[in-house]
N, C-alpha and C positions, 0 to 999 in steps of 0.2 A: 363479469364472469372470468377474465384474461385475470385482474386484478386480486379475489379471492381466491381462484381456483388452478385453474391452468398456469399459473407463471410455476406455483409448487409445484405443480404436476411436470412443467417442463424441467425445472431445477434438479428433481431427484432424478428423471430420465437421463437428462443431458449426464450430470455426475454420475449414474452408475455403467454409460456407455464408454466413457471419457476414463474410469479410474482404474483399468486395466494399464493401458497405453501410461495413464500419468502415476503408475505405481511402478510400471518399468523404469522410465527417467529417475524416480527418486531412489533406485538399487544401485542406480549407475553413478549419479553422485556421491551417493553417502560417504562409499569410500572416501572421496576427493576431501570431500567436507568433512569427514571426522580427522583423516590422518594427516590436515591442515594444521592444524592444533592441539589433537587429540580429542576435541570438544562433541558435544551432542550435535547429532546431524540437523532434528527439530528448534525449532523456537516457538513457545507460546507468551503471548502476551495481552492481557487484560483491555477489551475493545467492546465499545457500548454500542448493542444491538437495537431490535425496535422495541418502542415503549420506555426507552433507557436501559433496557437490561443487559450485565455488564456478562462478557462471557471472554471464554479461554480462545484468540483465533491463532490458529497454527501458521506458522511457516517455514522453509529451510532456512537453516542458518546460514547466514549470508554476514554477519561481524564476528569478532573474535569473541570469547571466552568471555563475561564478565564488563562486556564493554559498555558505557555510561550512557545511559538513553538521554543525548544530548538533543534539543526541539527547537524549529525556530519559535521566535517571539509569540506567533501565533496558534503555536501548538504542533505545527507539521514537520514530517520527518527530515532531518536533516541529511541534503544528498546530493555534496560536496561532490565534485571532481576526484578529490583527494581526502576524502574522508579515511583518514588513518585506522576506524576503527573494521573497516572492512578487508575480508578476506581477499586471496587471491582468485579463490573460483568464485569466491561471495560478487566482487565486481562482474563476475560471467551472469551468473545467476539475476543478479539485477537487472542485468541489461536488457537481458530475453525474457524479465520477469518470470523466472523459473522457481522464483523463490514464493511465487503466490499461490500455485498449482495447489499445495496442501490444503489451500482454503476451500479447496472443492469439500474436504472431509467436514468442514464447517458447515458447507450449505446440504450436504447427506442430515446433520445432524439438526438442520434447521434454524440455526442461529444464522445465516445470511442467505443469500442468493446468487445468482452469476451475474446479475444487471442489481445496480443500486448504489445508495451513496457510499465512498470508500469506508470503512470502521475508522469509526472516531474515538481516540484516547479517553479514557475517565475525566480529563480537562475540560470536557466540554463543560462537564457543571457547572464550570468554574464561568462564572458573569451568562449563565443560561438567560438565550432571551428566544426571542419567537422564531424569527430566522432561523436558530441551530436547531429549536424545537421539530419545525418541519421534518427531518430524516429522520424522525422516531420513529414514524404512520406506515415504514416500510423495513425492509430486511436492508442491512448495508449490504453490496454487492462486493465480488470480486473487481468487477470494473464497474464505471457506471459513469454517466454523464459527463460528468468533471473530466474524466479520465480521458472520454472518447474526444471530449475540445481541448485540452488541455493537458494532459496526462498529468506529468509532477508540478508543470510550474504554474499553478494554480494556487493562489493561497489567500487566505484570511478571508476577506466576507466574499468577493467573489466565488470561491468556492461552496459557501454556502449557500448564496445564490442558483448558484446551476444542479446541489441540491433537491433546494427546493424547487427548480422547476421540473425536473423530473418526478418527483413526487406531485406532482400537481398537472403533469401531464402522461402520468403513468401509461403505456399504451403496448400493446405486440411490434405494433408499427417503430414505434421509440427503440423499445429492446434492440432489435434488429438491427439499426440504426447505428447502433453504441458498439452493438458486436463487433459487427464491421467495421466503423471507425478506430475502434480500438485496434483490431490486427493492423490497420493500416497505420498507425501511430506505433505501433511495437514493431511494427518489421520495418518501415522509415525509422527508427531508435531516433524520436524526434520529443523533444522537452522532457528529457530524461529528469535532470535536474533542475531542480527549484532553483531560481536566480538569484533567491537569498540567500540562500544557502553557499551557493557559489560567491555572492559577492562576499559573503564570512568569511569562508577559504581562505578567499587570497588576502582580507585584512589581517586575518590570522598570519601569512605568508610575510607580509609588511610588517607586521608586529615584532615576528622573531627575528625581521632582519634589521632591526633598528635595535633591539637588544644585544647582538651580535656586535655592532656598530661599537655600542656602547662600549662591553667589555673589552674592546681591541686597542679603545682610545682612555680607558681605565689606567 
């Protein structure tokens, strides 16, 4: 019942109580974020739904203009310390995950939900096997499992793992569960960034200063 019925039912309530309040914040940013750069305050980008259906998820723009959708090895986003490609309010907006809010207009429109696995890039195709298969049987969420144990630094099959067991223990009680750990995971600003990502950074950091090196002793 919870699973066909009622989680949609609670999705479009919760979203259309919520989209007053969260359409105020995005009036207050735009400014911030368009006259950063001049750039579109929006970002949409291509993220695979249930059943594999691949659809537009929104968010605020949080990187500059044109910037390289650079992934770890495993597919997941890259979320450096020092990720050069990121704004000044872009870093605000991440931190308070402000920049996910837009996704509510996603789960209005039914391509996700508030609880579920995070949207996964078009990449998943790529070496599809049973594991990744499991998050199809459900809407990705705005938060969701992974996110409430783990939030970013979660990566490769473990995340797919946690997944699947959320899909596999789909419940009200779960939802719940994840809501709450999640706020408590966002307001502790606790595993913000992925470790791989971090440790790139700073190779990256080592790299230009050994070419540095170089050219001095050139």
């Amino acid at each position: 019942m919870y699973k066909r019925f009622l989680k949609r039912f609670f999705d479009i309530l919760i979203s259309l109580l919520v989209l007053p309040f969260c359409a105020l914040v995005w009036l207050i940013l735009a400014p911030f974020i368009y006259f950063e750069d001049r750039g579109t305050v929006f970002y949409t980008a291509d993220r695979v739904g249930k059943n594999g259906k691949v659809y537009k998820m929104y968010k605020l723009r949080s990187m500059k203009m044109n910037a390289e959708d650079i992934r770890n090895p495993d597919g997941s986003t890259f979320n450096g310390k020092n990720d050069p490609r990121v704004t000044k309010v872009g870093k605000i907006i991440r931190k308070t995950s402000l920049d996910e809010t837009t996704q509510l207009l996603n789960v209005i429109k039914g391509d996700m939900s508030w609880i579920g696995p995070r949207p996964a890039t078009p990449k998943i195709f790529e070496n599809l096997d049973d594991l990744k298969k499991a998050r199809f049987a459900v809407r990705p969420g705005i938060t969701g499992y992974a996110q409430m144990k783990y939030r970013n630094s979660a990566q490769g099959t473990l995340r797919y793992e946690a997944d699947k067991y959320y899909v596999d223990n789909l419940s009200f009680v779960l939802d719940m569960k994840i809501i709450f750990g999640t706020i408590k995971k966002v307001l502790g600003r606790s595993d913000i960034y992925n470790e791989v990502s971090v440790q790139q950074t700073e190779t990256q950091k080592e790299e230009i200063k050994e070419e540095i090196k170089e050219e001095i002793h050139k």
